[in-house]
C-alpha positions, 0 to 999 in steps of 0.5 A, a space after each residue: 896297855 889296859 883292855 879299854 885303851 887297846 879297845 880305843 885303839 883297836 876302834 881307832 883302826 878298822 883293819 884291826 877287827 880280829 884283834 877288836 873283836 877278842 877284846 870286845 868279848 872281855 872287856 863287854 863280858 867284864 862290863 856285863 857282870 860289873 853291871 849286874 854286881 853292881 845292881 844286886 840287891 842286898 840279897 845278891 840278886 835282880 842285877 841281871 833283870 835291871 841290866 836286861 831293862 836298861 839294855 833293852 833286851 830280855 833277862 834270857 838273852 842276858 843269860 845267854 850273853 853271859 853264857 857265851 851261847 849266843 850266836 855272834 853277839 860281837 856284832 850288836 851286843 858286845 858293842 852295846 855293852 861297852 857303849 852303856 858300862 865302858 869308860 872309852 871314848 872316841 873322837 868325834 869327827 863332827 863335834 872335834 872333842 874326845 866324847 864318851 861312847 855313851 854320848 856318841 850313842 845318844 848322838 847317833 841316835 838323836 832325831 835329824 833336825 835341820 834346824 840345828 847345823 851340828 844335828 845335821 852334819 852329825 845325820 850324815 856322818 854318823 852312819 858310816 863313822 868308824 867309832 858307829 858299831 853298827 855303821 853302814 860301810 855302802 852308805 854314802 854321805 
Protein backbone atom coordinates (compact mmCIF):
# COMPACT_ATOMS: atom_id res chain seq x y z
CA UNK A 1 0.00 0.00 0.00
CA UNK A 2 1.54 3.26 -1.27
CA UNK A 3 1.65 6.60 1.22
CA UNK A 4 -1.64 8.26 -0.53
CA UNK A 5 -3.91 4.85 0.01
CA UNK A 6 -2.96 4.47 3.34
CA UNK A 7 -3.60 8.02 4.10
CA UNK A 8 -6.96 7.69 2.30
CA UNK A 9 -7.65 4.77 4.42
CA UNK A 10 -6.31 6.33 7.59
CA UNK A 11 -8.81 9.31 6.95
CA UNK A 12 -11.35 7.05 6.38
CA UNK A 13 -11.14 5.99 10.26
CA UNK A 14 -10.85 8.80 12.84
CA UNK A 15 -9.43 6.42 15.40
CA UNK A 16 -6.44 5.72 13.20
CA UNK A 17 -5.16 9.18 14.17
CA UNK A 18 -1.20 8.02 15.32
CA UNK A 19 -0.98 6.18 12.26
CA UNK A 20 -2.77 9.29 10.13
CA UNK A 21 -0.43 11.62 11.58
CA UNK A 22 3.00 9.72 10.54
CA UNK A 23 1.88 9.44 7.34
CA UNK A 24 0.62 12.81 6.87
CA UNK A 25 4.14 14.13 7.71
CA UNK A 26 5.77 12.08 4.80
CA UNK A 27 3.31 12.18 2.36
CA UNK A 28 3.01 16.37 2.93
CA UNK A 29 6.54 16.98 3.32
CA UNK A 30 7.12 14.90 0.15
CA UNK A 31 4.46 16.93 -1.59
CA UNK A 32 6.06 20.11 -0.27
CA UNK A 33 9.12 19.73 -1.96
CA UNK A 34 7.62 18.30 -5.06
CA UNK A 35 5.66 21.65 -5.24
CA UNK A 36 8.62 23.86 -4.93
CA UNK A 37 10.80 21.15 -7.90
CA UNK A 38 8.32 21.74 -9.53
CA UNK A 39 8.10 25.36 -9.75
CA UNK A 40 11.95 26.35 -9.66
CA UNK A 41 13.09 28.09 -12.26
CA UNK A 42 15.71 27.12 -14.74
CA UNK A 43 18.17 28.26 -12.27
CA UNK A 44 16.61 25.91 -9.42
CA UNK A 45 15.18 28.64 -7.54
CA UNK A 46 11.92 30.79 -6.48
CA UNK A 47 9.47 27.21 -5.93
CA UNK A 48 9.41 27.65 -2.49
CA UNK A 49 8.23 31.65 -2.58
CA UNK A 50 5.68 30.51 -5.50
CA UNK A 51 4.38 27.32 -3.20
CA UNK A 52 4.39 29.87 0.12
CA UNK A 53 2.02 32.21 -2.33
CA UNK A 54 -0.42 29.68 -3.33
CA UNK A 55 -0.69 28.15 0.22
CA UNK A 56 -1.21 31.40 1.64
CA UNK A 57 1.50 31.69 4.23
CA UNK A 58 5.04 33.14 4.28
CA UNK A 59 8.35 31.95 2.63
CA UNK A 60 9.59 31.47 6.15
CA UNK A 61 7.06 29.30 7.43
CA UNK A 62 7.59 27.14 4.29
CA UNK A 63 11.18 27.02 5.47
CA UNK A 64 10.34 25.96 8.96
CA UNK A 65 7.73 23.29 7.57
CA UNK A 66 10.55 21.86 5.66
CA UNK A 67 12.55 22.19 8.19
CA UNK A 68 10.59 20.42 10.67
CA UNK A 69 10.63 23.23 13.39
CA UNK A 70 7.63 24.17 13.41
CA UNK A 71 5.54 23.37 16.29
CA UNK A 72 2.39 21.02 15.28
CA UNK A 73 2.23 21.71 11.71
CA UNK A 74 -0.08 18.00 11.45
CA UNK A 75 -2.99 20.06 12.66
CA UNK A 76 -3.31 22.83 10.08
CA UNK A 77 -0.39 22.67 7.55
CA UNK A 78 0.32 19.20 6.74
CA UNK A 79 -3.23 18.59 6.24
CA UNK A 80 -3.38 21.90 3.78
CA UNK A 81 -0.63 20.42 1.80
CA UNK A 82 -1.72 17.39 0.89
CA UNK A 83 -5.32 19.01 -0.05
CA UNK A 84 -3.43 21.50 -2.42
CA UNK A 85 -0.43 18.85 -4.25
CA UNK A 86 -1.93 15.06 -3.11
CA UNK A 87 -3.72 13.12 -5.36
CA UNK A 88 -6.32 11.60 -2.70
CA UNK A 89 -9.62 11.47 -2.66
CA UNK A 90 -12.57 11.08 -0.56
CA UNK A 91 -16.05 10.38 -0.62
CA UNK A 92 -18.41 12.98 -0.09
CA UNK A 93 -20.87 12.02 2.04
CA UNK A 94 -23.57 14.78 0.60
CA UNK A 95 -22.49 14.92 -3.20
CA UNK A 96 -22.10 10.72 -3.06
CA UNK A 97 -19.00 10.43 -5.58
CA UNK A 98 -15.42 10.01 -4.69
CA UNK A 99 -13.98 13.99 -5.27
CA UNK A 100 -10.40 15.32 -4.83
CA UNK A 101 -9.51 16.70 -1.72
CA UNK A 102 -8.71 19.85 -3.52
CA UNK A 103 -12.53 20.13 -4.64
CA UNK A 104 -13.49 18.87 -1.00
CA UNK A 105 -11.81 22.15 0.08
CA UNK A 106 -13.11 24.52 -2.62
CA UNK A 107 -16.57 23.13 -1.31
CA UNK A 108 -16.01 23.60 2.08
CA UNK A 109 -15.02 26.68 1.56
CA UNK A 110 -17.75 27.96 -0.55
CA UNK A 111 -19.94 30.58 0.61
CA UNK A 112 -23.78 29.27 2.14
CA UNK A 113 -26.40 29.65 -0.33
CA UNK A 114 -29.83 28.85 0.56
CA UNK A 115 -30.70 28.92 -3.09
CA UNK A 116 -29.06 25.96 -3.92
CA UNK A 117 -30.33 22.40 -1.73
CA UNK A 118 -26.68 20.83 -2.39
CA UNK A 119 -24.58 24.21 -0.86
CA UNK A 120 -27.02 23.97 1.79
CA UNK A 121 -26.81 20.46 2.87
CA UNK A 122 -22.74 20.66 2.04
CA UNK A 123 -22.83 24.17 5.08
CA UNK A 124 -24.11 21.71 7.54
CA UNK A 125 -22.18 18.77 7.02
CA UNK A 126 -19.05 19.97 6.08
CA UNK A 127 -18.05 20.97 9.52
CA UNK A 128 -18.10 17.97 11.39
CA UNK A 129 -17.38 15.41 8.35
CA UNK A 130 -14.25 13.20 8.99
CA UNK A 131 -12.58 14.00 5.54
CA UNK A 132 -12.90 18.10 6.91
CA UNK A 133 -9.07 18.41 8.85
CA UNK A 134 -10.09 21.29 10.34
CA UNK A 135 -13.67 20.14 11.69
CA UNK A 136 -15.62 20.98 14.45
CA UNK A 137 -15.85 17.63 16.48
CA UNK A 138 -18.91 19.82 19.10
CA UNK A 139 -20.61 21.36 16.33
CA UNK A 140 -23.87 19.77 15.82
CA UNK A 141 -25.50 19.56 12.54
Amino acid sequence: MDNGQLTTKAMENPDSHSQLSTVNCQLALGLLDKAIRERNDENGIGGATKVAAEMGISDSLVSQLRSKVYPKPEKKFYPLIIELYGKETVKCPVIGIEIALTRCRRERERPYSSANPTRVELSGTCPTCQHNPLRDPKRHN
